[in-house]
C-alpha positions in Angstrom: 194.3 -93.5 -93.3 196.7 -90.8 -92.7 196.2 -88.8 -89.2 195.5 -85.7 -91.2 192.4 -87.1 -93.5 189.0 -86.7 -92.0 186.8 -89.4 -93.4 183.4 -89.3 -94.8 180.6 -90.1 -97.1 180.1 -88.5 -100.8 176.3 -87.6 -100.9 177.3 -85.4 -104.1 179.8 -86.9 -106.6 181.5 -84.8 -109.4 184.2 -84.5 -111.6 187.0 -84.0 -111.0 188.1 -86.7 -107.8 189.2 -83.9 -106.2 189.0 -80.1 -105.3 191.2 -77.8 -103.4 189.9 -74.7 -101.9 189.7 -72.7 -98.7 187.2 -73.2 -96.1 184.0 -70.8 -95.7 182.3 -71.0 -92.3 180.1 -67.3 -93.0 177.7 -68.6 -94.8 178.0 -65.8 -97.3 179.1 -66.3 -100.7 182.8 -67.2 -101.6 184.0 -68.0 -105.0 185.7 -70.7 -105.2 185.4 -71.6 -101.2 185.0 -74.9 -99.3 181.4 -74.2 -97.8 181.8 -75.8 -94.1 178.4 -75.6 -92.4 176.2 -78.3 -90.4 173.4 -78.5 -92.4 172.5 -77.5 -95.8 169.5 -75.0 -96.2 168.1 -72.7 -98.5 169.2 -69.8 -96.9 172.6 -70.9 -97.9 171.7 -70.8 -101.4 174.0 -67.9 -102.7 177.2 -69.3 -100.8 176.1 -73.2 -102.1 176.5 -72.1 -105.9 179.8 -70.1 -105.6 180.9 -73.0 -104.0 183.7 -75.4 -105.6 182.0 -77.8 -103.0 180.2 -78.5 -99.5 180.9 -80.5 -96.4 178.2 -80.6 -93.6 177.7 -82.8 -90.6 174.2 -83.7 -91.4 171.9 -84.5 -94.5 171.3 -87.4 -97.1 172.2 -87.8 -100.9 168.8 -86.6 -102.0 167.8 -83.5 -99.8 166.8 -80.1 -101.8 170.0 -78.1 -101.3 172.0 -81.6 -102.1 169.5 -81.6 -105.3 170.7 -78.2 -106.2 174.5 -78.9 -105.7 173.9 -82.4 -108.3 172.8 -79.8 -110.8 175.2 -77.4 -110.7 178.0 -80.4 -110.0 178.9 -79.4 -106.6 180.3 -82.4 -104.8 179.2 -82.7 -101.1 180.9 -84.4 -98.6 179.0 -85.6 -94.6 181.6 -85.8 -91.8 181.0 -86.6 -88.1 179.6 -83.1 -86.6 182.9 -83.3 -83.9 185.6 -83.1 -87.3 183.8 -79.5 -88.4 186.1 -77.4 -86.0 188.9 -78.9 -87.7 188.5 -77.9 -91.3 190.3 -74.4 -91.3 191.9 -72.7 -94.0 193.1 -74.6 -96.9 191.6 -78.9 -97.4 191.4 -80.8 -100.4 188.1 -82.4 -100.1 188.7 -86.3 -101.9 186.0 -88.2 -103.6 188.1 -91.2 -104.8 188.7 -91.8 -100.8 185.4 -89.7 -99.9 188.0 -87.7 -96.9 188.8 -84.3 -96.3 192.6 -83.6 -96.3 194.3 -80.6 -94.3 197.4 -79.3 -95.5 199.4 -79.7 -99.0 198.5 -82.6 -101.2 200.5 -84.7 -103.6 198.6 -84.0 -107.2 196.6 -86.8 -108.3 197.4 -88.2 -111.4 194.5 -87.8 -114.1 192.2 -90.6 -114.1 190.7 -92.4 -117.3 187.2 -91.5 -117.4 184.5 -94.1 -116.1 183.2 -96.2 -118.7 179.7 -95.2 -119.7 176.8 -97.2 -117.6 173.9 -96.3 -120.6 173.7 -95.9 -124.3 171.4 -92.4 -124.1 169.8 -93.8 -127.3 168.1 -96.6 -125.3 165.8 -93.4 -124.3 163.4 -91.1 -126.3 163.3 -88.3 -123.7 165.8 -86.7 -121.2 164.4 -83.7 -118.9 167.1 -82.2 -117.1 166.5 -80.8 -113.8 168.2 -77.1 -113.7 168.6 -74.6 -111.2 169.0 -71.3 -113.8 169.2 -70.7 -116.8 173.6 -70.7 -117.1 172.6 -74.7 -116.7 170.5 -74.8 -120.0 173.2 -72.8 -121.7 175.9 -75.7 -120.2 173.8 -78.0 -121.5 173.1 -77.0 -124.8 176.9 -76.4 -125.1 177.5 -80.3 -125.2 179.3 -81.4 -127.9 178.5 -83.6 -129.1 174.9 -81.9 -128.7 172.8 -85.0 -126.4 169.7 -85.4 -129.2 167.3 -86.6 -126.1 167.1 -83.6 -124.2 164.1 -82.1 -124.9 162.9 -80.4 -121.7 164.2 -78.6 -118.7 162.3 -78.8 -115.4 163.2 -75.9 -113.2 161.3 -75.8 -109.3 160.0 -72.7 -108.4 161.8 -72.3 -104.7 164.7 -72.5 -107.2 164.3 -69.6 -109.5 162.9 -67.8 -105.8 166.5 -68.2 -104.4 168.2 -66.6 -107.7 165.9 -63.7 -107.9 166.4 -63.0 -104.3 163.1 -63.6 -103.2 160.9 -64.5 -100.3 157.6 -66.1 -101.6 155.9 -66.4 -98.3 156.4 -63.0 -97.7 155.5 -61.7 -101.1 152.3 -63.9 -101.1 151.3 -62.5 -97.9 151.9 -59.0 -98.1 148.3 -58.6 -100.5 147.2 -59.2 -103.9 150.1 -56.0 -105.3 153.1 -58.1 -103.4 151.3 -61.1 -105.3 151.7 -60.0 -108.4 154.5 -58.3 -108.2 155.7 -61.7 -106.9 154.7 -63.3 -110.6 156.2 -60.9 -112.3 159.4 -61.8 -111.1 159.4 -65.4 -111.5 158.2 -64.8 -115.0 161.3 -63.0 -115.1 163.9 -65.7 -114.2 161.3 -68.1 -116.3 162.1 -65.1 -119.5 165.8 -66.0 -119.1 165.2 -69.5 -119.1 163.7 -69.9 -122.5 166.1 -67.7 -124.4 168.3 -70.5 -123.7 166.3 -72.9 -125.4 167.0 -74.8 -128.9 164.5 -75.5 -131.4 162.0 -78.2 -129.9 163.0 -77.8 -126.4 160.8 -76.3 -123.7 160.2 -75.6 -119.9 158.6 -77.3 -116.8 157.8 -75.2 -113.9 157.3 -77.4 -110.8 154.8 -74.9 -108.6 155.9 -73.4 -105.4 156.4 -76.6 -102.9 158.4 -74.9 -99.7 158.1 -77.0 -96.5 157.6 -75.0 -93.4 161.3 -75.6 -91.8 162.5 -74.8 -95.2 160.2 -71.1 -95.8 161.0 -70.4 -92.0 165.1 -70.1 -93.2 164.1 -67.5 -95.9 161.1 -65.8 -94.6 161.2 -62.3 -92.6 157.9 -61.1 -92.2 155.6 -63.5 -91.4 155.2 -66.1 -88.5 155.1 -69.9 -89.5 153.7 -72.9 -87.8 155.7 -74.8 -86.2 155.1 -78.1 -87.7 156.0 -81.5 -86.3 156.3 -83.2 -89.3 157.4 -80.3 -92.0 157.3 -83.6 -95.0 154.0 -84.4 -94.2 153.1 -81.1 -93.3 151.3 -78.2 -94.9 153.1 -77.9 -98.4 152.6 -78.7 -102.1 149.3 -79.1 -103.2 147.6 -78.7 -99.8 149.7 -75.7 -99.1 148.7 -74.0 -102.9 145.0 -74.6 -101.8 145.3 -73.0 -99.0 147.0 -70.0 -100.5 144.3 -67.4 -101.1 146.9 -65.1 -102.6 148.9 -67.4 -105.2 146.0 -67.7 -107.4 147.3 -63.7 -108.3 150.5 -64.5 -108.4 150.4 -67.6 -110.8 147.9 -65.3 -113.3 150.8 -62.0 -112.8 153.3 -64.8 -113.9 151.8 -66.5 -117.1 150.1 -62.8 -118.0 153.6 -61.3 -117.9 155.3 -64.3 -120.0 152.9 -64.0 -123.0 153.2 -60.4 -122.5 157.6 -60.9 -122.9 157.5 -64.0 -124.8 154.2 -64.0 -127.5 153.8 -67.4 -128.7 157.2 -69.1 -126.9 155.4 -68.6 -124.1 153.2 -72.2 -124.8 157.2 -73.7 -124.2 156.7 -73.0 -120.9 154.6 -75.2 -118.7 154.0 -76.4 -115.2 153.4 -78.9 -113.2 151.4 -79.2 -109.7 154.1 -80.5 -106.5 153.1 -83.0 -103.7 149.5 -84.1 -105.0 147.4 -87.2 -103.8 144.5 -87.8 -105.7 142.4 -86.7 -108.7 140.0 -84.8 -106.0 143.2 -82.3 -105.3 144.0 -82.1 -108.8 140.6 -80.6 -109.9 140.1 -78.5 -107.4 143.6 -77.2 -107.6 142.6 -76.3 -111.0 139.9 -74.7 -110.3 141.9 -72.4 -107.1 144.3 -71.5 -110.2 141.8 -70.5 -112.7 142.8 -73.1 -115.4 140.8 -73.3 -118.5 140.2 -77.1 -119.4 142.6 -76.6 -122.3 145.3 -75.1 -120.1 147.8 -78.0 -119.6 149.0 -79.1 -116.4 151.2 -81.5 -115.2 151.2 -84.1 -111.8 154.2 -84.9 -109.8 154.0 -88.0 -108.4 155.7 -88.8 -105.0 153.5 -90.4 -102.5 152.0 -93.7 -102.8 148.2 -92.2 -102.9 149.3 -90.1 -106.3 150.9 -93.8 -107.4 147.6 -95.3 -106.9 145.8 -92.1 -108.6 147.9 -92.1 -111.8 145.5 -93.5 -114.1 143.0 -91.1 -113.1 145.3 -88.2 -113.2 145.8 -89.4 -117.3 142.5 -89.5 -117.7 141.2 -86.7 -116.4 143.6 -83.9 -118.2 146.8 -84.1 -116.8 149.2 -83.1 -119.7 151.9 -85.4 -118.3 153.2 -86.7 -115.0 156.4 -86.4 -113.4 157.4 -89.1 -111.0 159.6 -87.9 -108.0 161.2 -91.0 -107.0 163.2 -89.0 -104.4 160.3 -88.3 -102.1 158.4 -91.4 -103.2 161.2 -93.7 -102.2 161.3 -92.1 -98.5 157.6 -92.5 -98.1 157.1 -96.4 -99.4 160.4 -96.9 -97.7 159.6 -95.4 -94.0 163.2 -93.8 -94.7 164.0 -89.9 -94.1 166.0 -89.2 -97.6 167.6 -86.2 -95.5 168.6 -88.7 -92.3 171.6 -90.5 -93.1 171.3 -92.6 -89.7 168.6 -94.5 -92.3 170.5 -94.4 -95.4 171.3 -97.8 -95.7 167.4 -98.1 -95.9 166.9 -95.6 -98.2 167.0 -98.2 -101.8 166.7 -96.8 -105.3 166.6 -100.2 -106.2 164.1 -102.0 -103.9 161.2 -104.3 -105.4 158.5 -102.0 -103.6 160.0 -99.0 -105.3 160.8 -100.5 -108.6 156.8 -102.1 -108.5 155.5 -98.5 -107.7 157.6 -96.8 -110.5 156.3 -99.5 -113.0 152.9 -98.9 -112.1 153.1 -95.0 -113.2 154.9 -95.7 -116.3 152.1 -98.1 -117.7 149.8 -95.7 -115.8 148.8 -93.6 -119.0 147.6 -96.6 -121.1 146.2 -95.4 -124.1 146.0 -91.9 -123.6 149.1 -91.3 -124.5 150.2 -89.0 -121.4 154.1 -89.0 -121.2 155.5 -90.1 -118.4 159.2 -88.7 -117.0 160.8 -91.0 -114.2 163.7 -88.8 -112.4 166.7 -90.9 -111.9 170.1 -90.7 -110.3 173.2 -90.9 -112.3 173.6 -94.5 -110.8 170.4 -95.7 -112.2 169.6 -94.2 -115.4 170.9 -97.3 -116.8 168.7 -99.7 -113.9 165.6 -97.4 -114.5 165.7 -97.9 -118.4 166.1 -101.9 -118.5 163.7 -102.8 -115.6 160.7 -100.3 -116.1 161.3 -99.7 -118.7 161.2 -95.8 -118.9 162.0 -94.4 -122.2 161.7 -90.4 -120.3 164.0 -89.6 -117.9 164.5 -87.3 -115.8 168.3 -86.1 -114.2 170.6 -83.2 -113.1 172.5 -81.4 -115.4 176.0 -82.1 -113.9 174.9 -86.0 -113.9 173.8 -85.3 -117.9 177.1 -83.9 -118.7 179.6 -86.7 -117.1 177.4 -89.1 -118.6 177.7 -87.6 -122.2 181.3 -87.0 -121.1 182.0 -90.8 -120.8 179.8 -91.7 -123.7 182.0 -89.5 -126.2 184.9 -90.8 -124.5 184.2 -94.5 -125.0 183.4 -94.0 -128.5 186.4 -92.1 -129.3 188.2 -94.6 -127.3 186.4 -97.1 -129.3 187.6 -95.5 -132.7 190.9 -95.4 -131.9 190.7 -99.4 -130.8 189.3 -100.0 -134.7 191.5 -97.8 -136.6 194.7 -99.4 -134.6 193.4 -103.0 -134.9 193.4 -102.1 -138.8 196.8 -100.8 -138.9 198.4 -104.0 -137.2 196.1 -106.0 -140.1 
C-alpha cells in the first residue's frame, strides 16, 4: 500500500468505487464534502446527507446514522482514530481498496457492474426503508419500474431530523408543543405520499430515540444518564411512559386526514422496541387506538421473537422484523462496536432460527411478515427462510435493480450475437 493511502473498513458501500471530495471537519453541511468526524450522530444529520461520503474513527455497518447513509447511498468508510488528523483538504475515499487516498489520483477505469446476487421476482413484497420523501421519488424513477415495491417505511427520528425538529423538547414543552409537534410530522408524512404510485403506501415506525442519541439533539430538557442507552428507556417502554405523545400521535393522524381525505389509510405505523403482547395492548390503549385502527410490531429482541404468534393473533396488522438490533441482542454483539464485528453474523444458525420463527409466526391469520435485509443477504434471506417480504434501503434497491437490468441486457446481447454467428 502506497505511503499516502490510509486504510480502512467499508461499513457503507456504494456506487461508484470511488468518490473524490474535500474534507469537512465542521460538522455543518457541505455539498459535495468528505464529512471527517469521529463518530456519527444524529446531530450530524444535515452535514451526513449533503455529504458525497463519511469517514469516522468509530461505529459498525448497522448503526442509525450508518442506516441513513445506506439509504441515501452514502458510502462510509472507519479508520484508526490516530489517521483523522491527516485527512485535510482534498482525498479520494476508495471502496475497491476500502483506503483513503491524499493527493491527485490516477482515474479508475469504469468497472463492469457486479452480477446480480437475486432475481427480485423470487419475492412478492419489497419495503424500502427511506429517509424523505426525494428517496420515494428515486425510487419510483427506476426504470425499469421494480413491480415489488409496494411500501416505504420511513422512522420517525428520521422525518424529526428533516423538519428540524427536537421531539423531546416539543413533547415536553405541554400538550400545545405536542401537537404542534404532530402537526409537523404529518407534514413531512404529507410529502411522503404524494410521491406514491398506485398501490403503494407508508409505514411510520413510532418515535424510538435512545437517550445518548435525544441528548445530541435536545436543548431544553435534562436527560438520564443511562448506562446502557440499548437497553435503556426507549421504544415501547419509552412511548408508555410519554404522558404527552398520546397528543402528539392524535395532532399527527388528525392533521393527515385533515390534508390527505381517504389517502390518508396509505399511511400506517408501526410500534418500535416491543417485547410482548402485554406492551402491545397497553400501548394501544396509551395511544387511543380503536380495535380497528391497524398497528404494526417491530420485532428485534428475542422476547418479541418468542411473542410473535401472539402479536398475530391479537391484532397486529403486520410485523416488521429488525434483524439489525435483533442480531446484536441474540448475538451478545454491539452492532455499533466494530472491536466485535467479526461476531456480529447475518448469517449465524441462532439468527437465521429466530428469523424463521417470525416468518411462520403468523400461521393462518394471514399477517404479513417483512424481514429487513442487507444488500448482501437479500438473496440468503429469500432461499433459507424463506421470506417472500423484504425489507432494504433505497440505495441497496437501486444497485440491485441496476445490475439486474444490466445482466439481462447483457444477457440479450449474448442471444442476439450467438444468433448472428448461427
Amino acid at each position: 500500500m502506497a505511503l499516502r493511502e490510509i486504510p480502512g473498513v467499508l461499513l457503507v458501500g456504494s456506487h461508484p468505487s470511488s468518490v473524490r471530495g474535500v474534507c469537512n471537519r465542521t460538522g455543518t453541511p457541505v455539498d459535495g464534502g468528505i464529512l471527517v468526524v469521529d463518530t456519527l450522530g444524529p446531530e450530524l444529520y444535515d452535514a451526513i446527507v449533503t455529504a458525497a461520503a463519511v469517514v469516522c474513527a468509530r461505529g459498525g455497518r448497522t448503526g442509525h446514522m450508518q442506516s441513513l447513509c445506506r439509504s441515501r447511498g452514502i458510502p462510509v468508510l472507519r479508520v484508526d482514530e490516530s489517521a483523522l488528523d491527516a485527512l485535510v483538504g482534498e482525498v479520494t475515499v476508495r471502496l475497491d481498496s476500502q483506503s483513503v487516498v491524499l493527493g491527485e489520483v490516477e482515474p479508475e477505469p469504469p468497472a463492469r457492474a457486479a452480477a446480480a446476487t437475486v432475481q427480485l421476482d423470487t419475492i412478492e413484497s419489497i419495503c424500502v426503508v427511506v429517509a424523505a420523501s426525494s428517496d420515494i421519488q428515486s425510487t419510483n424513477s427506476l426504470v425499469p419500474l421494480v413491480e415489488q415495491v409496494d411500501c416505504y417505511f420511513i422512522r420517525e427520528e428520521f422525518a424529526c431530523y428533516a423538519a428540524n425538529l427536537s421531539p423531546i423538547d416539543a413533547l415536553r414543552a405541554g400538550i400545545p408543543d405536542a401537537e404542534r409537534y404532530g402537526h409537523a410530522i404529518a407534514s413531512e408524512l404529507c410529502s411522503m405520499v404524494k410521491e406514491l404510485l398506485p398501490g403503494q403506501r407508508l409505514v411510520m415506525r413510532l418515535l424510538d430515540l435512545r437517550s445518548d442519541d435525544a441528548a445530541e439533539i435536545t436543548t431544553g430538557v435534562e436527560l438520564d444518564d443511562e448506562p446502557n442507552p440499548e437497553m435503556g428507556l426507549h421504544g415501547a417502554r419509552w412511548l408508555l411512559e410519554e404522558t404527552n405523545y398520546p397528543h402528539a400521535f392524535r395532532a399527527l393522524r388528525a392533521r393527515l386526514r385533515e390534508r390527505l381525505g381517504t389517502d390518508a389509510e396509505r399511511v400506517s405505523f408501526a410500534v418500535p422496541f416491543i417485547n410482548d403482547l402485554d406492551e402491545f395492548l397497553r400501548l394501544r390503549r396509551h395511544l387511543g387506538l380503536t380495535g380497528e385502527t391497524p398497528l404494526g410490531v417491530f420485532v428485534e429482541t428475542p422476547a418479541a421473537v418468542y411473542s410473535a404468534a401472539e402479536f398475530c393473533a391479537s391484532g397486529a396488522s403486520e410485523l416488521f422484523v429488525g434483524t439489525k438490533d435483533l442480531i446484536q441482542f441474540y448475538l451478545a454483539a454491539d452492532r455499533g462496536n466494530h472491536l466485535v464485528a467479526s461476531s456480529y453474523q447475518t448469517r449465524h444458525a441462532a439468527v437465521l432460527a429466530a428469523l424463521r420463527q417470525v416468518v411462520r409466526s403468523s400461521g393462518d391469520t394471514g399477517v404479513p411478515v417483512h424481514v429487513f435485509a442487507l444488500g448482501a443477504d437479500v438473496d440468503h434471506y429469500a432461499r433459507h427462510l424463506p421470506a417472500h417480504r423484504i425489507m432494504m434501503c433505497t440505495a441497496e434497491l437501486r444497485q440491485l435493480a441496476t445490475r439486474i437490468a444490466a445482466d439481462h441486457r447483457q444477457h440479450h446481447n449474448d442471444v442476439h450475437y450467438g444468433h448472428k454467428r448461427r
